[in-house]
C-alpha positions in Angstrom: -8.6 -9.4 -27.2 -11.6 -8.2 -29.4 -12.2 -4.6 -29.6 -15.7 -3.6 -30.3 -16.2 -0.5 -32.6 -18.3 1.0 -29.8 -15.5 0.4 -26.8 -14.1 3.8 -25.8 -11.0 5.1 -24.8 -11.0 7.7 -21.8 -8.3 10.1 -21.4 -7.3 13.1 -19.5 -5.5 16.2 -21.4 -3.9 19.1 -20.5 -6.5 21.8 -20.4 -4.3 25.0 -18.9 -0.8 25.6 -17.5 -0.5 25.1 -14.5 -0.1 28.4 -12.2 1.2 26.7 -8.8 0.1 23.1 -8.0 -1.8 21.6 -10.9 -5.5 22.3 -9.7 -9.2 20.4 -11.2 -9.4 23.0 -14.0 -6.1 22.4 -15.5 -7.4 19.3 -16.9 -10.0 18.1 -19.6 -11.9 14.3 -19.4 -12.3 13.2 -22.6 -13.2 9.9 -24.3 -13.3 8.4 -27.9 -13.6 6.0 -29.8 -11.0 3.2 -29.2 -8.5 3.1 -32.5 -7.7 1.0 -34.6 -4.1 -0.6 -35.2 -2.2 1.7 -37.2 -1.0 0.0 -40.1 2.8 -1.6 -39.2 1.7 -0.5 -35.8 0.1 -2.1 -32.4 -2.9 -1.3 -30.1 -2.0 -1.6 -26.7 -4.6 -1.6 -23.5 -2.8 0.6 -21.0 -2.4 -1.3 -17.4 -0.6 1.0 -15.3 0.3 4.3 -15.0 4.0 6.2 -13.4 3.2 9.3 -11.6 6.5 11.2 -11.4 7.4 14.6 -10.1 9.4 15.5 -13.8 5.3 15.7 -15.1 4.9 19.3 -13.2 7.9 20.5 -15.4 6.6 19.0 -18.8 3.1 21.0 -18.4 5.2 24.5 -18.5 5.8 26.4 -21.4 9.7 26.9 -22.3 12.6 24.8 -23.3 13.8 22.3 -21.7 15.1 18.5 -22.5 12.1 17.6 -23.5 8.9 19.2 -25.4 6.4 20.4 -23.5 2.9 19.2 -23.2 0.7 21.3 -25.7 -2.4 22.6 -24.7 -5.7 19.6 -25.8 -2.9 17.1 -26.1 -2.9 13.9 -23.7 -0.9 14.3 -20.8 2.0 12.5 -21.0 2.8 9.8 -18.7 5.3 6.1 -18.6 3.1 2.8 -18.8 2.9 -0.3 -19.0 0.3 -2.3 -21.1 -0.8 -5.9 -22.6 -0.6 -5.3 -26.7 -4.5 -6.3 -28.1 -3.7 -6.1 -32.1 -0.4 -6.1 -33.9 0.9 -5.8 -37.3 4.4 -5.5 -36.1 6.7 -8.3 -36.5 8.7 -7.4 -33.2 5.5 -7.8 -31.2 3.3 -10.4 -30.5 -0.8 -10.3 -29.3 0.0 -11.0 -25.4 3.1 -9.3 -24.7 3.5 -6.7 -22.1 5.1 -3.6 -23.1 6.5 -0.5 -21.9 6.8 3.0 -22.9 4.9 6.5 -22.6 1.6 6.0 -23.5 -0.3 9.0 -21.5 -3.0 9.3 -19.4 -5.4 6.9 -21.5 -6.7 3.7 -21.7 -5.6 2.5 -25.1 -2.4 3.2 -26.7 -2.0 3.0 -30.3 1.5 3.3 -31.6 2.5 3.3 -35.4 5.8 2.0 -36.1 8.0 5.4 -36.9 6.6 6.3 -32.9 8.1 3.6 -31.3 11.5 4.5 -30.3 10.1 8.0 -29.6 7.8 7.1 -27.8 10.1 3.8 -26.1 7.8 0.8 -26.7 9.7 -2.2 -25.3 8.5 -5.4 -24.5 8.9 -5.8 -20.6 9.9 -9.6 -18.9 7.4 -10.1 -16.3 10.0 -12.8 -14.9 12.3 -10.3 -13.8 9.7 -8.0 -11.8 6.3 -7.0 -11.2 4.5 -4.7 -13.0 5.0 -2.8 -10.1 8.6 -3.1 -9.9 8.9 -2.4 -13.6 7.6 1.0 -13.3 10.6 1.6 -10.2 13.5 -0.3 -9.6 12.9 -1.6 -13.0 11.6 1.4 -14.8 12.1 4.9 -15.2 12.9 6.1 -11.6 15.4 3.0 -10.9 17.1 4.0 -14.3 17.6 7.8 -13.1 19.1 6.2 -9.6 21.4 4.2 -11.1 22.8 6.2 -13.6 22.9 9.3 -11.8 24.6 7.1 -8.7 26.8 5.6 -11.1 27.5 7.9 -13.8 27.8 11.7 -12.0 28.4 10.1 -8.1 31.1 7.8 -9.6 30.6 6.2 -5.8 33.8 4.9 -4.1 33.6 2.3 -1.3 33.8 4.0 2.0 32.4 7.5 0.8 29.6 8.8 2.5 26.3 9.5 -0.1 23.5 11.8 1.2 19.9 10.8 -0.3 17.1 13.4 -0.3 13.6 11.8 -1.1 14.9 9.0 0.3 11.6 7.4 0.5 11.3 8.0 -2.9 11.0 6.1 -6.5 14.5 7.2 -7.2 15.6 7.9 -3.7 14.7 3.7 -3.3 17.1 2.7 -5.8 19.7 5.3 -4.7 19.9 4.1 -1.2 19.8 0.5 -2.0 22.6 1.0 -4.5 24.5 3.1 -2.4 24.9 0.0 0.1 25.5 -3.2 -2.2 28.4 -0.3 -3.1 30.1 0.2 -0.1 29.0 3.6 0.8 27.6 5.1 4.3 23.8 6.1 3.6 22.5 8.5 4.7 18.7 9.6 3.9 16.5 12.9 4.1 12.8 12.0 4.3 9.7 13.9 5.7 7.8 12.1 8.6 8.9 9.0 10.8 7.1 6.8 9.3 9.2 7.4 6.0 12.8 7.6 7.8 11.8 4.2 9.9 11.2 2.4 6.2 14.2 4.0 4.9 16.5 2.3 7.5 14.7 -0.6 8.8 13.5 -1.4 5.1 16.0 -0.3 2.9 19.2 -0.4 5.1 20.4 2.9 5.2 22.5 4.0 7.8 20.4 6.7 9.1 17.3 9.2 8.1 17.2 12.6 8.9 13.6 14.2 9.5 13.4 16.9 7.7 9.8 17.6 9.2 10.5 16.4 12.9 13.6 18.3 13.4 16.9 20.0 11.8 18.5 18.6 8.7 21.8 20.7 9.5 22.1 18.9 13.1 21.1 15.4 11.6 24.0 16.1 9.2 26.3 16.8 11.6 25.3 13.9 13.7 24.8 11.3 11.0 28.1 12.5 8.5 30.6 13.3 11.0 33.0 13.2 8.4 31.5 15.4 5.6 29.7 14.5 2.2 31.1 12.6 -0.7 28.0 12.8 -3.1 24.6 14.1 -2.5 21.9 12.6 -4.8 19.5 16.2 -5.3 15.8 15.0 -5.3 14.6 18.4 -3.9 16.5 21.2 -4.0 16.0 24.6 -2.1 16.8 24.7 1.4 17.8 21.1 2.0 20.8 21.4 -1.2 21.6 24.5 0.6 22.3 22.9 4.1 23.8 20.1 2.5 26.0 22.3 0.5 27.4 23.3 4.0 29.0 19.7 4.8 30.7 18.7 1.9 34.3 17.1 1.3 36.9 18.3 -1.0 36.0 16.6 -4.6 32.4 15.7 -3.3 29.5 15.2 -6.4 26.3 16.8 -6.3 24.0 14.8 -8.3 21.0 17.2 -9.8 18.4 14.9 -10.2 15.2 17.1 -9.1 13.8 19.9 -7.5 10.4 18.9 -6.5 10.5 21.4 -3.7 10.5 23.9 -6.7 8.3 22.7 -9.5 5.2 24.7 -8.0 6.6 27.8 -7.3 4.8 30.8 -8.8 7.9 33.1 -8.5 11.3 32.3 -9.9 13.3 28.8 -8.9 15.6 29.6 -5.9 18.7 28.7 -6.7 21.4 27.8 -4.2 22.9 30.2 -2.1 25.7 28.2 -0.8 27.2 27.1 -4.6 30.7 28.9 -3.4 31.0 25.7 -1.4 31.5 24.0 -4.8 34.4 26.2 -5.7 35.9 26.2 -2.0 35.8 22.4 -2.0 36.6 22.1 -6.2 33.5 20.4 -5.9 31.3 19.7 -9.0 27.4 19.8 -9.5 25.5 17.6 -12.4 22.5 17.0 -14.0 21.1 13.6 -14.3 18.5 13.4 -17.5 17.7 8.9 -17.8 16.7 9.7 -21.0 20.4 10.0 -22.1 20.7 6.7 -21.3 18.0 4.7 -22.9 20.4 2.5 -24.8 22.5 1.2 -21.7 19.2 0.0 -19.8 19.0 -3.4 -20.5 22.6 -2.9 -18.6 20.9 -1.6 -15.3 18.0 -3.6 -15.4 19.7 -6.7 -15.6 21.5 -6.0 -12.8 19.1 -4.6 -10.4 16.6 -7.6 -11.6 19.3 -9.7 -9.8 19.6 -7.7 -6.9 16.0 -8.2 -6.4 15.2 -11.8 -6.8 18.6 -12.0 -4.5 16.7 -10.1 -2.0 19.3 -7.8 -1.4 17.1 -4.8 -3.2 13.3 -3.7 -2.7 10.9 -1.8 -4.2 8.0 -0.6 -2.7 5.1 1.2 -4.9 1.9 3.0 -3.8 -0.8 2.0 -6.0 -3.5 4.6 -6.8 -7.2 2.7 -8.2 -9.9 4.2 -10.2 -8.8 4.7 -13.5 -7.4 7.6 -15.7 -10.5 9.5 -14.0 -8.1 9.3 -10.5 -5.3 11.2 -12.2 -5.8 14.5 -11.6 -6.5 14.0 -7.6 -3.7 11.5 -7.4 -0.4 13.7 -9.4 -0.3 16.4 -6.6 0.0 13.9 -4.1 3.5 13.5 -5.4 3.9 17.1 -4.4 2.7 16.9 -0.9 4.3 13.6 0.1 1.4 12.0 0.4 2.5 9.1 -1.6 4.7 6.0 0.2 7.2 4.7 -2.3 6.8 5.1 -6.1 3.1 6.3 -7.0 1.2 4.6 -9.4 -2.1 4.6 -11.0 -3.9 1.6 -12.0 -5.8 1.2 -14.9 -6.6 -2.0 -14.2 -10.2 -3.2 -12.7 
């Protein structure tokens, strides 16, 4: 693909931090010129976009695993793109690649970026673009290493799911079964629970809109909690907290109930159920596992073209100029299934 020197590349960047939910003025439309390959480097035109809930935390100030956003600089974001221009040996005009290009059209990555910034060719055989930026990508990486690694799942155990609806919630759930393990999920709205059983096969969905999580529990874990995979935090990891086994896992994955909140993160009340039941609590970051992916992704790829694993995605259209209208609906549940933003069209 030919780039013409007048082509531009529209972006949006982080204009203010966010006080609360990320709002119109927190963000700045920009465009310029499309770049040039760096030299060693490649030019990628951006395709898709992964909207994930772990973007509200990288806008804040403050330590944390990973650098926070600065002020003017494109907001970061995964994607997945089609390289234009390459003077790279490792990559080819035509390839589709994956990595964290931001909220922009065109992606230009110079060689000493690339394992920062995780350019990887992608093998459309294996998935859609669609299910490289779930199962495949990102959130199917955090489910399976925070079910494997921290849940350390046993057949027979019973595994709790919050966001069950969810990017990582999907791949959670899904796992959870082909393992041996009762499911059961926490999702808002019917509509959500009646995907997460009839769809994904869990056991059973609690409401957490239409009724009481603490009942469901009772009703749907009679026999306690092994592992409970966090997407949420606040008072559903407090309830839960109330039902678990002796030994159970509590896998920290998010907080999303949290990541707006414009007075301090409220922490569990219920964490002396950890000591009472020796009980342990752990945080899940995927990006401790980048070099063990290809592991994971081989073997949910089979589980998908097997059938016995799905992945469902809601696409957002219209462009990098959608973005800032389409990232709170992650925050509302708005979104059914792993949101994404298309570039494309």
């Amino acid at each position: 693909m030919n780039v013409t020197t007048t082509a531009m590349n529209h972006q949006v960047r982080l204009a203010a931090r966010p006080v609360g939910e990320p709002k119109a003025g927190d963000w700045q439309s920009t465009s310029e010129p499309v770049p040039a390959v760096p030299s060693g480097g490649v030019l990628v035109k951006v395709l898709a976009l992964s909207l994930d809930p772990a973007m509200r935390g990288w806008m804040n100030e403050g330590k944390s695993y990973i650098p926070p956003v600065a002020i003017g600089e494109v907001m970061r974001a995964g994607g997945i793109g089609v390289v234009t221009a390459s003077e790279h040996p490792s990559f080819a005009v035509g390839d589709t690649v994956t990595g964290t290009p931001g909220v922009q059209e065109w992606w230009a990555v110079a060689p000493e970026q690339m394992k920062r910034l995780g350019l990887a060719k992608i093998d459309l055989r294996l998935g859609t673009i669609g299910q490289w930026m779930n199962v495949l990508g990102m959130p199917g990486m955090t489910g399976y290493f925070g079910l494997m690694d921290v849940g350390q799942p046993k057949a027979g155990e019973t595994l709790v799911v919050s966001g069950a609806a969810g990017a990582v919630g999907q791949t959670v759930g899904q796992l959870g079964k082909i393992l041996g393990l009762r499911v059961v999920g926490i999702a808002g709205g019917a509509d959500k629970c009646r995907f997460v059983v009839e769809e994904l096969g869990y056991d059973a969905c609690i409401d957490y809109k239409g009724g009481s999580v603490k009942d469901g529990l009772k009703q749907h874990c009679p026999n306690g909690v092994d592992i409970y995979f966090d997407n949420v935090g606040g008072e559903i990891l407090d309830t839960v907290l109330t039902r678990i086994n002796r030994k159970a896992r509590i896998v920290i994955c998010g907080a999303i109930s949290q990541y707006n909140n414009t007075t301090p993160v409220q922490g569990p009340k219920n964490y002396l159920s950890l000591l009472v039941n020796r009980a342990r609590m752990e945080g899940i970051v995927v990006f401790d596992n980048v070099d063990r992916y290809p592991q994971a992704i081989g073997e949910m790829a089979g589980y998908l073209k097997a059938g016995r694993m799905k992945s469902k995605e809601d696409v957002v259209e219209g462009g990098v100029a959608a973005f800032p209208d389409a990232l709170p609906m992650l925050f509302s549940g708005r979104n059914f299934g792993k949101l994404v933003l298309s570039l494309e069209g």
